[in-house]
C-alpha positions as CSV (number, residue, x, y, z in Angstrom):
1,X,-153.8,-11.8,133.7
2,X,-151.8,-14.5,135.4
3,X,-149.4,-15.8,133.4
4,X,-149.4,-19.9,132.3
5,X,-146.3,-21.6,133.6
6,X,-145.5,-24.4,131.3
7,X,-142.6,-26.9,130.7
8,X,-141.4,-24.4,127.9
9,X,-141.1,-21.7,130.6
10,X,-137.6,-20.3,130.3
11,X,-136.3,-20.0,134.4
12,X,-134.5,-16.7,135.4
13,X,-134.0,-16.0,139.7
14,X,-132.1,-14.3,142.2
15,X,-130.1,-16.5,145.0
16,X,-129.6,-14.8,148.3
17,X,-129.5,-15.9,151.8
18,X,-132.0,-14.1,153.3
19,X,-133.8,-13.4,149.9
20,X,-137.6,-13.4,151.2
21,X,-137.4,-9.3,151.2
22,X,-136.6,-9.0,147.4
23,X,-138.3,-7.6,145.4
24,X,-136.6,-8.0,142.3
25,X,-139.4,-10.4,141.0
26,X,-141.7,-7.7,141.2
27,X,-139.9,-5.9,138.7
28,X,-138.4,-8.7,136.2
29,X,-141.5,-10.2,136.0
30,X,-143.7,-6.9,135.3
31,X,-141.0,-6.4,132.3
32,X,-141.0,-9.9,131.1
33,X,-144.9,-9.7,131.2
34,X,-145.2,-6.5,129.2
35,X,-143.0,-7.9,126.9
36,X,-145.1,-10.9,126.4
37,X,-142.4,-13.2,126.6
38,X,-142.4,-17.1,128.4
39,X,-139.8,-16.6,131.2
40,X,-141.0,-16.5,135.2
41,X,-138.0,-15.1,137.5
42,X,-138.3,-16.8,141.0
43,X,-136.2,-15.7,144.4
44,X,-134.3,-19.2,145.6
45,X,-133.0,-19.0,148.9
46,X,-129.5,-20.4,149.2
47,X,-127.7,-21.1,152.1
48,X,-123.6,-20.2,152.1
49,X,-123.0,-24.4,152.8
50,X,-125.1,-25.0,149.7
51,X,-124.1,-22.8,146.6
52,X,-122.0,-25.0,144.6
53,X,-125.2,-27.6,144.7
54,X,-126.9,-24.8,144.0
55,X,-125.0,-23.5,140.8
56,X,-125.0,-27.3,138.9
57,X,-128.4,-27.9,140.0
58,X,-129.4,-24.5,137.9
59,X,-127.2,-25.5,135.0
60,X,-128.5,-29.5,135.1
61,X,-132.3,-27.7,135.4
62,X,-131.4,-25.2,132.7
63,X,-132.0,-21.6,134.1
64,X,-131.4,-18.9,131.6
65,X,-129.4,-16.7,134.0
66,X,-129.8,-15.0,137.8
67,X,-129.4,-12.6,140.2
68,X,-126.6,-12.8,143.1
69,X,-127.4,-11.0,146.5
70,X,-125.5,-10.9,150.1
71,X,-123.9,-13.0,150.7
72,X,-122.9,-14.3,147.7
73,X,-122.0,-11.9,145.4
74,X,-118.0,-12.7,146.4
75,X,-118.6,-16.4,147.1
76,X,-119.5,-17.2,143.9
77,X,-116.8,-16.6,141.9
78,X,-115.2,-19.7,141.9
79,X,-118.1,-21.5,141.0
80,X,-118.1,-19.7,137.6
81,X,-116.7,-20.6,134.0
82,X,-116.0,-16.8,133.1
83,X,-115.9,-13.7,134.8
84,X,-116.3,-10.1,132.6
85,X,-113.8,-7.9,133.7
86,X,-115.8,-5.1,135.3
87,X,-116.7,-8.1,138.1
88,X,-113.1,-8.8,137.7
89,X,-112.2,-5.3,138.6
90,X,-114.7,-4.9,141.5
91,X,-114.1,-8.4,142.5
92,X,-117.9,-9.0,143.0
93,X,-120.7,-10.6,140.4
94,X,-124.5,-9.7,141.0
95,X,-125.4,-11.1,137.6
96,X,-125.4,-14.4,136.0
97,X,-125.9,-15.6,132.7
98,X,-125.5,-19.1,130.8
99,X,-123.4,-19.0,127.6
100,X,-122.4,-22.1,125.2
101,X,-122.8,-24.8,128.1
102,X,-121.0,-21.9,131.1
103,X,-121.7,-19.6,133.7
104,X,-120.7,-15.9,132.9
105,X,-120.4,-13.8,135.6
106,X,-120.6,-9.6,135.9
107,X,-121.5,-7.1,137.6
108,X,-124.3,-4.4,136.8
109,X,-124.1,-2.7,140.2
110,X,-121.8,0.0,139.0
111,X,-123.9,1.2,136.2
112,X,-127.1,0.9,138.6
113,X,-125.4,3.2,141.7
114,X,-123.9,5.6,139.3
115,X,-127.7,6.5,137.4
116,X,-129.6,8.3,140.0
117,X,-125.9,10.7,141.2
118,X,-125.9,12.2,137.3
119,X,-128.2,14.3,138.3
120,X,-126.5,15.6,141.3
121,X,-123.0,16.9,140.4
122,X,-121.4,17.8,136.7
123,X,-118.0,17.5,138.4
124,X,-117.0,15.3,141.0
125,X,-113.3,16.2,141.3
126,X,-113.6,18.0,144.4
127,X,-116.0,15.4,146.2
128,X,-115.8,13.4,149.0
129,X,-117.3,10.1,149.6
130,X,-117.5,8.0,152.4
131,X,-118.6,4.2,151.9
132,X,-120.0,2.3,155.3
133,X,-119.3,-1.4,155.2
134,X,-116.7,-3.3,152.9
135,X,-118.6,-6.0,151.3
136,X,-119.4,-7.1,147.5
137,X,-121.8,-4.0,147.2
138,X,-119.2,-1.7,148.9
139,X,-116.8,-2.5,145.6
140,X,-119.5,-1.3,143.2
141,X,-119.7,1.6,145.2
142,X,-115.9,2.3,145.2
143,X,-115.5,1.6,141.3
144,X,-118.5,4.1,140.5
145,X,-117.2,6.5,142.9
146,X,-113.7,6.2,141.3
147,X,-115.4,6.4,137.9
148,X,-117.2,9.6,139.1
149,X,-113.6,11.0,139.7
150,X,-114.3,11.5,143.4
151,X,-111.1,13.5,144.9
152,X,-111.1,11.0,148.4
153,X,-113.0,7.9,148.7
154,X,-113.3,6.2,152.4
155,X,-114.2,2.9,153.0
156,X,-115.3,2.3,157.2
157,X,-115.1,-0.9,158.2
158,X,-115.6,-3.2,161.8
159,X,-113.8,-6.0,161.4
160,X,-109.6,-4.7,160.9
161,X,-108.6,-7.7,159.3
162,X,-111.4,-7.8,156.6
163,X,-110.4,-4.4,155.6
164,X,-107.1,-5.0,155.0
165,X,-107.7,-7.7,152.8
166,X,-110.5,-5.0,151.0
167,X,-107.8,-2.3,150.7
168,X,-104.7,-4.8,149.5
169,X,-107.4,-6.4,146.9
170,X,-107.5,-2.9,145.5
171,X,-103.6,-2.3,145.2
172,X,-103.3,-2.8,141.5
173,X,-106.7,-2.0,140.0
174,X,-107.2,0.9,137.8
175,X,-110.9,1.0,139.9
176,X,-109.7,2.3,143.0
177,X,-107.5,5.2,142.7
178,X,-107.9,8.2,146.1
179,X,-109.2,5.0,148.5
180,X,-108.2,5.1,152.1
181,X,-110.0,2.8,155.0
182,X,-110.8,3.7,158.8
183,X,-111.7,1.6,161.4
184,X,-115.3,2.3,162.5
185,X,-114.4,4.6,165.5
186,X,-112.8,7.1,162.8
187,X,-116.2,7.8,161.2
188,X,-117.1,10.9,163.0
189,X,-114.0,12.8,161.5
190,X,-114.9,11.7,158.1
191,X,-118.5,12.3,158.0
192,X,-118.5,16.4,158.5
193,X,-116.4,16.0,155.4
194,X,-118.5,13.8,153.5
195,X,-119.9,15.3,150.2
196,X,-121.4,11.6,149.6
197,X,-122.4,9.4,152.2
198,X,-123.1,5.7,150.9
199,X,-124.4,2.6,153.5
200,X,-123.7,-0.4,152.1
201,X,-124.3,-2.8,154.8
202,X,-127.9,-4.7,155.8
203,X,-128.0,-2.6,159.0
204,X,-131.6,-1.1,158.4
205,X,-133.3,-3.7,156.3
206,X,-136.1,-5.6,156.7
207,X,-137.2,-6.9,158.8
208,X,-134.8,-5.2,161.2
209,X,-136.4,-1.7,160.0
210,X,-135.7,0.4,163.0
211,X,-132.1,0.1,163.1
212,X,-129.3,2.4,161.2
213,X,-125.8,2.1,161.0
214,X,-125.2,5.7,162.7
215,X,-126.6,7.3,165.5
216,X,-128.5,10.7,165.0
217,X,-125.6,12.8,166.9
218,X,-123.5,10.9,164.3
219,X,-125.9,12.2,161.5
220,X,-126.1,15.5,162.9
221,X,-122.2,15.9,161.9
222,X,-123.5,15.4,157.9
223,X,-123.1,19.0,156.1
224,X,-126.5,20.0,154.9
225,X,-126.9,19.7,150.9
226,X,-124.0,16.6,151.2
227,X,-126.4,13.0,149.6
228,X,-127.2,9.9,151.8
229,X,-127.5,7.2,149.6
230,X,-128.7,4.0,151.3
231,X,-128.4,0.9,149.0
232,X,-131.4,-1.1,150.8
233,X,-134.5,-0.5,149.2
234,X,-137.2,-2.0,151.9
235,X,-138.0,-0.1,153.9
236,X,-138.9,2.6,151.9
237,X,-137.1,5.1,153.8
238,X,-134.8,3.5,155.9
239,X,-134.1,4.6,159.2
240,X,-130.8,5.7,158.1
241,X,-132.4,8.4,155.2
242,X,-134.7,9.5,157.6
243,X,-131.8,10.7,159.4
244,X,-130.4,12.1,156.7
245,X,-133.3,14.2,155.8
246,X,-133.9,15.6,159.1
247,X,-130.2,16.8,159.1
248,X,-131.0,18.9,155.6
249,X,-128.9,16.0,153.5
250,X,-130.6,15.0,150.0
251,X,-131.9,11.1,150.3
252,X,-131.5,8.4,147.7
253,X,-133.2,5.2,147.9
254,X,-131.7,1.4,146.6
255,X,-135.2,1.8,144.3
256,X,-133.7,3.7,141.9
257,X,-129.8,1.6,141.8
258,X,-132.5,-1.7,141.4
259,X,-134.1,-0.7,138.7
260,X,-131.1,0.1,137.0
261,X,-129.1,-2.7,137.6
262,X,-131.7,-4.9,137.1
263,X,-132.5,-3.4,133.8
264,X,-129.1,-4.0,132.4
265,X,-129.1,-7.8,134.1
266,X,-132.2,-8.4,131.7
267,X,-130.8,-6.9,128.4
268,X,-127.5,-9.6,129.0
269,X,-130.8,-12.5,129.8
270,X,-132.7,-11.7,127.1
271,X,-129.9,-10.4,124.2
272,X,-132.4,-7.2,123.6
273,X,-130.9,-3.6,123.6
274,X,-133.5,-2.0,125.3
275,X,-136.1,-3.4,128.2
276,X,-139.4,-1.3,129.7
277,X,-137.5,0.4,132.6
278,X,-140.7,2.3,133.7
279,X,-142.6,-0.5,133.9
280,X,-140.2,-2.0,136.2
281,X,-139.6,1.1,138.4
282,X,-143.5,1.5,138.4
283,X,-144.4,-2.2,139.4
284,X,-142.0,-2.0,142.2
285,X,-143.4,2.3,143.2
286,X,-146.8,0.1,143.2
287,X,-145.6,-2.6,145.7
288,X,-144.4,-0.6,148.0
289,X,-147.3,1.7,147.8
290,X,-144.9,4.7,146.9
291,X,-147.5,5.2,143.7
């Protein structure tokens, strides 16, 4: 049934610049329907020049709270009343929420990458992960491998400058212990050691679907049994896990890190404990045709 829109519809949204491929309305909005509640959660496209605008036109409209995608997720800190200190630590916010008149910033990435490697690995002490790209989603990935207890964590960048500035941002937080960064010409040493392989950057994603960060004689390097975990979701596989797979290397999807995060961003929306998970993994399975 479609839902009525009315002027007591409570606004919740994700900015992002592209953000046409998201598909996190598919899921808020599958939750906040089973739930029965008056809230619609929208996808507003915000150029870089225009996110300060942006941010006081949501407070002087009165959204509830968003989502932050690339590129943003760094850019809008200063733009923020509060920041929790696990966004803080990782020095990135992919959630928003207003409290008493302000804009609280965190971060649920962490707890969404970390759900679907539980399964994979009781002890992590001896692993080694290696993170491609050094953006706002590359520190979740380095916190949760560092709260995994990961025994090496690498960080490949392109740009020299920008990872220094990642690896000196790191220096004194208690998120980043074992973390050492390589230009992008060092990756084929560190990928035959790789026990977790993680891409963080938009090379891949719609609509640019045929592209991968590696080559396949790059991929070929990747110790059978070791997991490729691609953090873009669409397509569903990316060229980069189909890599993977043909190389004998266990393939996780964003799906599963989207659901999860997202999950988490709607208990902090809503102030509930618990929100229908399934039906938000479900409605998105359903839109890609996965099920």
């Amino acid at each position: 049934m479609q839902q009525l829109i009315t002027g007591k519809t409570k606004l919740l949204g994700v900015i992002g610049h592209p953000v046409e491929h998201s598909l996190s309305p598919v899921m808020h909005n599958a939750a906040i329907a089973h739930l029965g509640l008056d809230y619609i959660y929208l996808p507003f496209p915000i150029k870089p020049e225009d996110l300060q605008a942006a941010i006081a036109g949501f407070a002087a409209i009165g959204v509830v709270g968003f989502s932050v995608t690339i590129p943003h997720k760094q850019a809008i800190l200063p733009f923020l009343s509060a920041i929790e200190p696990i966004a803080q630590a990782v020095g990135a916010v992919n959630t928003v929420v207003r409290k008493h008149n302000q804009w609280l910033g965190t971060n649920t990435d962490v707890e969404g990458f970390l759900a679907p490697l539980q399964t994979y690995h009781q002890n992590w002490s001896q692993k080694i992960a290696v993170i491609l790209g050094n953006g706002g989603a590359a520190r979740a990935v380095v916190a949760g491998c560092t709260q995994l207890g990961c025994a090496e964590i690498h960080v490949v960048g392109r740009n020299v400058q920008r990872l220094r500035e990642f690896r000196k941002s790191w220096e004194n937080s208690p998120l980043a212990v074992n973390l050492d960064i390589h230009k992008w010409e060092e990756l084929p040493q560190l990928i035959p050691q790789a026990h977790l392989l993680v891409n963080t950057t938009p090379i891949g994603m719609y609509p640019k679907v045929e592209e991968s960060p590696l080559s396949a004689e790059e991929m070929a390097d990747l110790q059978p049994g070791a997991i490729a975990y691609d953090l873009i979701y669409t397509p569903n596989p990316t060229k980069f896990l189909q890599q993977a797979q043909q190389v004998g290397a266990i393939a996780i999807d964003g799906l599963e890190m989207l659901v999860q995060q997202g999950a988490a961003a709607l208990k902090i929306w809503l102030q509930q404990e618990t929100v229908p998970v399934d039906v938000m993994r479900q409605a998105l399975q359903k839109h890609l045709g996965l099920g």
